[in-house]
N, C-alpha and C positions, 0 to 999 in steps of 0.2 A: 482376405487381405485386411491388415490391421486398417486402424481410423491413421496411424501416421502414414502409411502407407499410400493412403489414397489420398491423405494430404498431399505427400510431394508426387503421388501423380498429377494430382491437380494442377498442380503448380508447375510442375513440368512441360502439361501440355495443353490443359483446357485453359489457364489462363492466358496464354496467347492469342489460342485461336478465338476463346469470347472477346478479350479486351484490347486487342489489336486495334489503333486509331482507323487504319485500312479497310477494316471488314466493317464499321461502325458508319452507315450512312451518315448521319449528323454530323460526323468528324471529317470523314474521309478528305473530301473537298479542301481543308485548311490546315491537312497534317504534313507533316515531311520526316520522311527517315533522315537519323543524323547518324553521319558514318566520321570514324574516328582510329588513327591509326594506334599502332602500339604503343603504351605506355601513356596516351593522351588521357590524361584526367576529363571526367564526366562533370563530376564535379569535386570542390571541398568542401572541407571544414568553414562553418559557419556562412556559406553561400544562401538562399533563403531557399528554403522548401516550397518550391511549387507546383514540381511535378514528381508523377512515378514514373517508373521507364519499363521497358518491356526491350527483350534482347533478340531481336531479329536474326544475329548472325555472332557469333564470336563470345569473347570470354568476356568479364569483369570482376577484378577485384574490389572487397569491400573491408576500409580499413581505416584505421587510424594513426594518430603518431603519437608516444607517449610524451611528455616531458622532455626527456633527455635525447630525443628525437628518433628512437626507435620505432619502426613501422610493427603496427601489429593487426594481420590478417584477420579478418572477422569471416567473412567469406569468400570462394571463388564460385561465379554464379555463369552458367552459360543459356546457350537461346533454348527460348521460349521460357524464360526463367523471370523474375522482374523484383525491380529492387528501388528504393525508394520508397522504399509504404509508409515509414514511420508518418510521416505528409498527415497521411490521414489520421491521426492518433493526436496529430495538435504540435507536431514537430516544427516550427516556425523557419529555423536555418538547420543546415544540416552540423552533424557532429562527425559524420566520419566521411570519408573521401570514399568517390568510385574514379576506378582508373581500365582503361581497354586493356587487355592483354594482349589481344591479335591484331595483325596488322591491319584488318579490315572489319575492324569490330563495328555491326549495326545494329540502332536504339531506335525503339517509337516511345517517342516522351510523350505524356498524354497530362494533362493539366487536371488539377489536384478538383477544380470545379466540376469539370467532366467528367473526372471520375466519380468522386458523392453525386451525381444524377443518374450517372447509371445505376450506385449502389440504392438509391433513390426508391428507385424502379422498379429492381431484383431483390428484392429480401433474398435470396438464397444465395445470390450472387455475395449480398454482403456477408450476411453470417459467414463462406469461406473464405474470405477477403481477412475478416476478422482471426478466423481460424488459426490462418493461414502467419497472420501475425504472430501468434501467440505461442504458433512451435517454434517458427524462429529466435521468439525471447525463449522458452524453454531449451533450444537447441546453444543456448547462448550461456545460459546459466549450466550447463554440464558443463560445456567447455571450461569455462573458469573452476568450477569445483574439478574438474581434471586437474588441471594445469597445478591448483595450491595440495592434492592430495595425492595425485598419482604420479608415475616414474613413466619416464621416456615411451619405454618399449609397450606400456599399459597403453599409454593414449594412442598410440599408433596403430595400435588390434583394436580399441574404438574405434580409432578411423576407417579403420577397414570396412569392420561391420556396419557404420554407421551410412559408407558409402552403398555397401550390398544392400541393404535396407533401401535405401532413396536411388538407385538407380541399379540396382542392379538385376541380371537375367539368368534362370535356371538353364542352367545347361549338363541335362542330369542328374549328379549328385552333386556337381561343382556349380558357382557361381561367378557368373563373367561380369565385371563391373569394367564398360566402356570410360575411359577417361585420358584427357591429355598433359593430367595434373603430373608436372615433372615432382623430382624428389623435392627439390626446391621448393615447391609448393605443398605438397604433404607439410616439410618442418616448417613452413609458417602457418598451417593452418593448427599444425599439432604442437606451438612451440615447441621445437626440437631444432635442432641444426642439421645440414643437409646431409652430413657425414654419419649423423646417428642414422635419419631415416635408410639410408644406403645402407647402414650395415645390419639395421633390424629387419628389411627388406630381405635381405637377400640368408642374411639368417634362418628365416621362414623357409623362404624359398629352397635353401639347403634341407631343409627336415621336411621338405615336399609339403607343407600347410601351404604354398600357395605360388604360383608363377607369373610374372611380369614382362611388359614389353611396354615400347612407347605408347600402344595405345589401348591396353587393357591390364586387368587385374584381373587373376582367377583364383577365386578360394574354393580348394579342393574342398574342404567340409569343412562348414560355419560352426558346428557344434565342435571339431576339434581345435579351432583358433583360439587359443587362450594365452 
């Protein structure tokens, strides 16, 4: 398994269950999950950074709003996933918005001093704390050289892969990528529009590279997705 690989297994699963306020005797005692229905913001733009969050149950967008007020997705992050880190990097207020997707979307906020004592503690905890930061700015900087140099249908076979890579499971020759990311959500992550994603979709899915349903993606072979 690649080092990114095991980055977003990390991330996926061991930082939960390490950095859970719940599992953390010192914390446990003064912590509380915060539950939050759909479309409730977490927080915004320029709110002050004081904690990171850890996602218990449900979805979260992570985004911004340009100028002329258009919203534009940075990520959709689900549980045992956590968001807020820039905190630890010297991020003072926030710059982009988190918002629930689901109707019972649940956070363990965990306070930005708690966290440097643990990282404190754990050197190795912190170095993939650190890591962990640094693919999401690398995962951050493709997107945007996407988006000024490549065509609709290019970012969208990134997406793909990009999802097979971070969550996805052999099955076979095929690979099954669980998700509840409607198309709506692919074209904001892929800036595209929902009508492109739907027809590059099913495009694929015509030339049998790949089959969908509400709650998975199967890509027959990754080496013929181009």
């Amino acid at each position: 398994m690649s080092e990114q690989s095991n980055l977003w297994y990390f991330q996926d699963v061991d930082l939960f269950n390490v950095l859970c306020p719940h599992k953390i005797k010192s914390i446990e005692e003064r912590h509380e999950f915060n539950h939050f229905k759909k479309n409730d913001f977490i927080y915004f733009p320029n709110d002050k950074a004081k904690h990171i969050f850890m996602i218990a149950d449900g979805r979260v967008k992570i985004g911004h709003y340009t100028e002329g007020g258009k919203e534009v997705v940075k990520a959709i992050l689900g549980k045992g996933e956590i968001f807020g880190e820039l905190a630890l990097t010297g991020e003072e207020v926030r710059t982009d918005f988190a918002q629930s997707m689901d109707e019972d979307t649940v956070v363990c906020p965990m306070s930005i001093e708690d966290m440097q004592a643990l990282m404190a503690d754990d050197k190795e905890l912190s170095l993939k704390i650190y890591k962990l930061i640094g693919l999401r700015v690398r995962k951050l900087e493709r997107k945007i050289e996407s988006l000024v140099f490549k065509d609709a249908r290019t970012r969208i076979i990134e997406f793909l892969k990009d999802a097979a890579a971070w969550k996805g499971r052999k099955v076979g020759f095929e690979t099954m990528i669980p998700t509840k990311l409607t198309h709506k959500d692919i074209a904001s992550l892929t800036g595209t529009s929902r009508q492109t994603v739907t027809t590059i979709l099913n495009e694929l899915k015509e030339s049998n590279l790949i089959n969908f349903d509400r709650r998975k993606i199967l890509i027959r072979d990754l080496d013929k997705l181009k």
